[in-house]
C-alpha positions as CSV (number, residue, x, y, z in Angstrom):
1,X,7.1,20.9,13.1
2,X,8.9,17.7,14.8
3,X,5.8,16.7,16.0
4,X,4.2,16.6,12.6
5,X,6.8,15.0,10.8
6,X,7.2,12.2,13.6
7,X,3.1,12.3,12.7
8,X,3.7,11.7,8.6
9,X,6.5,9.3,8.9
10,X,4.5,7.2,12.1
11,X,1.0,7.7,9.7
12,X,3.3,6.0,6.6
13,X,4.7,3.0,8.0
14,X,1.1,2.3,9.4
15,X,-0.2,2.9,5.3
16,X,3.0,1.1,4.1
17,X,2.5,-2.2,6.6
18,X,-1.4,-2.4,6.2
19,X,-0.4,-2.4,2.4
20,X,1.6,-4.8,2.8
21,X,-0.2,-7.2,5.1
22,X,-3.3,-6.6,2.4
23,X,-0.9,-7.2,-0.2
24,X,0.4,-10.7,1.4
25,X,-3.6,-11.9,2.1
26,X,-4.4,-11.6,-1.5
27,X,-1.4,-12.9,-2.7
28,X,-3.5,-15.4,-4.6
29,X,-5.1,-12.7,-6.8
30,X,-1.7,-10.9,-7.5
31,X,-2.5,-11.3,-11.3
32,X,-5.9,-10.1,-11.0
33,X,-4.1,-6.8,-9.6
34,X,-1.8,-6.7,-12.2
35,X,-4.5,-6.7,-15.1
36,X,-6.8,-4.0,-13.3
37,X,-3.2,-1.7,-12.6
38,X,-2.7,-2.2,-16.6
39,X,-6.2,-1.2,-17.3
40,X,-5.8,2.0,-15.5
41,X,-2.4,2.7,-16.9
42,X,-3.4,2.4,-20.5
């Protein structure tokens, strides 16, 4: 059960950083992102 959890948490940070490096390298079309993330809300 350790072993998984140490799994999730290791597999999250990866998810969490690649999002964030993705995130940072299309800084430039933040507001692009925003208007697609409002389209899909409403």
């Amino acid at each position: 059960m350790k072993i998984l959890c140490a799994l999730l948490c290791g597999t999250y940070n990866l998810y969490r950083l690649f999002c964030l490096s993705f995130f940072l390298l299309n800084i430039s079309h933040i507001n692009d992102t925003i208007r697609l993330k409002r389209t899909f809300i409403v």
